[in-house]
N, C-alpha and C positions, 0 to 999 in steps of 0.2 A: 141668180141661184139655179144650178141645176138639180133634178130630180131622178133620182135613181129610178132607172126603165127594166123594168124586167124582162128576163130573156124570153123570148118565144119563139120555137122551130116546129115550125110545121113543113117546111120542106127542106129539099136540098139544099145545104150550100155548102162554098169553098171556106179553106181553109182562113182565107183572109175576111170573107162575110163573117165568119165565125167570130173573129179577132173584134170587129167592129162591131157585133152585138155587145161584147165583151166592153168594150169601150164606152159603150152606152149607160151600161151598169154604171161604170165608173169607177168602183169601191174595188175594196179587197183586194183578191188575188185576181180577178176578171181585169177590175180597172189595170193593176201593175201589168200586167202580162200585156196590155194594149200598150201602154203609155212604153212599154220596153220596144214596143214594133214603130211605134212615131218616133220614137230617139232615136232607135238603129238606123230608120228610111231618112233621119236627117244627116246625120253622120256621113252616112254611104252617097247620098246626094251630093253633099257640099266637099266638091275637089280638096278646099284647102284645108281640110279637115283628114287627121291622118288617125288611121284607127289599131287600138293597139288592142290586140285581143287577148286577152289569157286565159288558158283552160287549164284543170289539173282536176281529178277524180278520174273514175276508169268509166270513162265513156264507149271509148270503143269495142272493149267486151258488153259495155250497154246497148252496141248497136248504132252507133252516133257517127260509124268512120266516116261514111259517104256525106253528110250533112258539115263536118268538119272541113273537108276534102272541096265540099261545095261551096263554103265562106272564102275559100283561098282562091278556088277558079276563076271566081264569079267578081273577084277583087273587091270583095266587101270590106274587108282587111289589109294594113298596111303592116304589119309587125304583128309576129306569132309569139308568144310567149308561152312554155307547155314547161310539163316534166318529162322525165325520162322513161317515166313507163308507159305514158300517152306515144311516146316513139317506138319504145321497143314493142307494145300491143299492135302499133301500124305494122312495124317491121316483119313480127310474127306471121299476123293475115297473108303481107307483100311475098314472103315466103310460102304460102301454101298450106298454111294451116285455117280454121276455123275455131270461130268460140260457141259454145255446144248450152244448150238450155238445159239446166239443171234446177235444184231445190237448193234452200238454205237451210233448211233442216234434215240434214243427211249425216251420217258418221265422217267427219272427216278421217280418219283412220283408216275407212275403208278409201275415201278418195287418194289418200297419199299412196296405199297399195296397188292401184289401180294407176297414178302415174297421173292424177288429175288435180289442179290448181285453182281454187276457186274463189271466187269474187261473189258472193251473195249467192245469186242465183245463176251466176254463169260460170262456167268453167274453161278452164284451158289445158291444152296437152302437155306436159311438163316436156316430153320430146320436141318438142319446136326450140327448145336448148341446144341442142344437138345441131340442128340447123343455126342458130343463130353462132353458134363456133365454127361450123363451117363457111360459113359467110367472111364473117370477121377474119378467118385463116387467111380464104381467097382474096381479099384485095386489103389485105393489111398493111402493105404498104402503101396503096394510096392514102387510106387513111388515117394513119400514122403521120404523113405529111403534112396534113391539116395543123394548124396554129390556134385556130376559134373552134370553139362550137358550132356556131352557121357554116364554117366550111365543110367542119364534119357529118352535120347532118345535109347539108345542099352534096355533100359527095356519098353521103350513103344512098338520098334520094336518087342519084345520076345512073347508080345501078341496078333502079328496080324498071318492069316493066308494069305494073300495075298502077293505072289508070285512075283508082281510086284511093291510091295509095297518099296520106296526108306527105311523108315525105318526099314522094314523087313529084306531087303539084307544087309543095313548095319549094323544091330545085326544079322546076319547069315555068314556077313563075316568077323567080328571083324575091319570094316574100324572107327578108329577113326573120330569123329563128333561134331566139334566147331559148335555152336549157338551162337553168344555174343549177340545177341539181341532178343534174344528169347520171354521175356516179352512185343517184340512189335508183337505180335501175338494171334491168337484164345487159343492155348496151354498158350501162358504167361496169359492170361485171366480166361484158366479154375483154372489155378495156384494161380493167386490172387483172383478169390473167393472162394477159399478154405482157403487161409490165411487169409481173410478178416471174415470170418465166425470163427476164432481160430485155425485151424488144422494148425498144424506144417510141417514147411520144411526150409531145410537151404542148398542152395548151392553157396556155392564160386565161382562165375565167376572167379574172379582171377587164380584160379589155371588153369585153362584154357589155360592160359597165359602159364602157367608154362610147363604145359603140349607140348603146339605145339611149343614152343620153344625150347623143348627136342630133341622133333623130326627133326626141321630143323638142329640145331645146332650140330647132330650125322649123321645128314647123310651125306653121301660120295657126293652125289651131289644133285642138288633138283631141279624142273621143277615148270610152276604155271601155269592154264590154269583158265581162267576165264570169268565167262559169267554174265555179266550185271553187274562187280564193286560192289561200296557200300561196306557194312561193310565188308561180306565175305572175298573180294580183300583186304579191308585195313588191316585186321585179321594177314590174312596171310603175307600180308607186313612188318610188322613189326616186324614179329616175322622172315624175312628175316634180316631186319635193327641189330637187335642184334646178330644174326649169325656169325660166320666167314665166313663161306660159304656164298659166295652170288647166289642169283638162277641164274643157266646160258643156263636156255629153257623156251621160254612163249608164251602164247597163249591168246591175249583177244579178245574178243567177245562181241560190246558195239555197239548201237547206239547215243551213249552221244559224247558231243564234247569236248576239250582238252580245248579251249580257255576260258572258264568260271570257269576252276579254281577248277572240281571237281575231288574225287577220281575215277569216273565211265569213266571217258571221257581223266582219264590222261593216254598217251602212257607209254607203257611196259619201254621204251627209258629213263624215266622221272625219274624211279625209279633208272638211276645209280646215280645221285645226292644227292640222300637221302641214299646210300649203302645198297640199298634193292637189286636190278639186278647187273649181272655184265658186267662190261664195256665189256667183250669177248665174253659179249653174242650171241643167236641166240632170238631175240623175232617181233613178227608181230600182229597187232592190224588188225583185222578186222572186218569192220564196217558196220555191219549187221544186221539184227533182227535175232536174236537167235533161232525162231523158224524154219528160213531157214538154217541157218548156221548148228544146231546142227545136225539133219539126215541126211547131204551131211558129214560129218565132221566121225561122228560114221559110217554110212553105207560103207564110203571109208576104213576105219581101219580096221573093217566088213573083207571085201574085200582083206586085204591084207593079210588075212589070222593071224591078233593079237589075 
C-alpha cells in the first residue's frame, strides 16, 4: 500500500518535477493529471502505438495554438481529429489577426457594436470575416478541387506562412485531419457562400469514415487522448467500435460531467461497454480546464526529453 505524500516546495523546480510531486500524492486531481503524463510518455514511446488525438472547445482563443501546433511537430500524434472552429480560430491568427483579453461580464451589446466576438473572456475581431472571404476568394479553386476534408485542410494549410500555424504543421507533416463537422464553422460558411452563389465543390464526408477507420483498424495498437469530447472524441470512437483492436491507452481532458448522459463527460471507463476501449486498458479522465491541464501535460513530455 501506498501512502499519500504531501506536497512540499521549497525551491525551484521544472515543470515535470512538479508533475512528479503530483504523482506522489497519487489522489485526486494531482494523482490524474500525473498518471495522464505516464500514459501519454507510453503512447508516444511505443512506435506501434498510433495516437489519435481529438480536440474540440475554443482553445486557441484560450491561448493553447502554439502547444497544439507542438503535439503535431513534435509527432506526439498520429491522427488529428478537431472541429471546424478550432481551424477557422488557427486560420484567423495564420491571417494576421489576434485574440484580445477581455471580461465575461461586459454588455455584450455594446460588444456586437463595437464589432467584437466573444468566447468568455476572450474576444475576437468580427473583421477577420472579411479576410477569411478574401482568402477563400483567392484560391477557391484550388480548393474547391479537393474531394476530402484532409485535402482541404492539408491544401488550406499549403497556403499559409505561419510557423505556428496548427494547419500549417499539419500540411508540412502529412498528419491526417478529420473535420466531421466542419460546416459548423466560419470555414463551413466561407464554403456555403460559395455554393450558395453557384461555384462548385463536392466532398464526401463519408469517406472520412473510411479513411480513419483504415487507420485504426491496421494499426498494431492505438492510444486516444482527448481534450474537451464532442464530435472529435465521438469520431474517433467509433471508428475504435468497428476495429478489432480496441484502443488500450487514453487520456481525457473534460470539465463536463459523466452523469447527464454526454459524450464530453463520458469516462474513458464507459467506452469498454460499447467495444470502443479495452477492458486491459490503461485510461484516466482528468477533470480540468484544458487551458491548465494542456502546458503542465506538454511541458512535462517537453522535459522528458520526447
Amino acid at each position: 500500500m501506498r501512502y499519500v505524500e504531501h506536497i512540499k516546495i521549497n525551491r525551484k523546480l521544472s515543470i515535470n518535477e512538479l508533475i512528479t510531486l503530483m504523482g506522489k500524492i497519487g489522489v485526486m486531481g494531482c494523482g490524474r493529471l500525473s498518471r495522464a503524463v505516464d500514459i501519454l510518455e507510453e503512447m508516444i514511446k511505443d512506435k506501434d502505438c498510433k495516437v489519435f488525438f481529438g480536440q474540440a472547445g475554443a482553445m486557441i482563443p484560450g491561448g493553447m495554438r502554439n502547444i497544439i501546433s507542438g503535439f503535431i511537430k513534435d509527432d506526439f500524434v498520429d491522427v488529428f481529429v478537431t472541429t471546424g472552429a478550432t481551424l477557422t480560430h488557427d486560420l484567423i491568427e495564420a491571417l494576421g489577426y489576434r485574440y484580445e483579453i477581455g471580461r465575461y461580464d461586459v454588455d455584450d451589446v455594446k460588444l456586437y457594436k463595437k464589432g467584437k466576438d466573444r468566447m468568455w473572456d476572450s474576444y475576437m475581431p468580427n473583421k477577420a470575416y472579411e479576410s477569411l472571404e478574401d482568402f477563400f476568394e483567392k484560391y477557391w479553386d484550388e480548393f474547391s478541387s479537393c474531394k476530402k476534408i484532409n485535402a482541404l485542410v492539408w491544401k488550406i494549410g499549403s497556403k499559409l506562412k505561419d510557423k505556428n500555424s496548427v494547419l500549417f504543421n499539419c500540411y508540412k507533416k502529412k498528419i491526417p485531419v478529420f473535420c466531421p463537422a466542419i460546416a459548423d464553422s466560419g470555414i463551413g460558411l466561407m464554403i456555403w457562400g460559395r455554393k450558395a452563389r453557384g461555384k462548385k465543390i463536392f466532398i464526401d464526408a463519408f469517406d472520412d469514415m473510411n479513411d480513419i477507420i483504415d487507420i485504426a483498424w491496421t494499426s498494431k495498437k492505438s492510444g486516444v487522448f482527448y481534450i474537451g469530447g464532442g464530435v472529435p472524441k465521438n469520431f474517433i470512437q467509433q471508428a475504435m467500435q468497428v476495429s478489432p483492436k480496441k484502443s488500450g491507452l487514453g487520456v481525457q481532458i473534460t470539465t463536463d460531467k459523466a452523469e447527464f448522459g454526454g459524450s464530453s463527460g463520458a469516462s474513458l471507463k464507459e467506452g469498454i461497454s460499447w467495444g470502443k476501449m479495452s477492458h486491459k486498458g490503461k485510461f484516466v479522465d482528468v477533470y480540468l480546464d484544458a487551458t491548465i491541464a494542456l502546458p503542465l501535460i506538454y511541458g512535462a513530455l517537453k522535459e522528458k526529453g520526447l
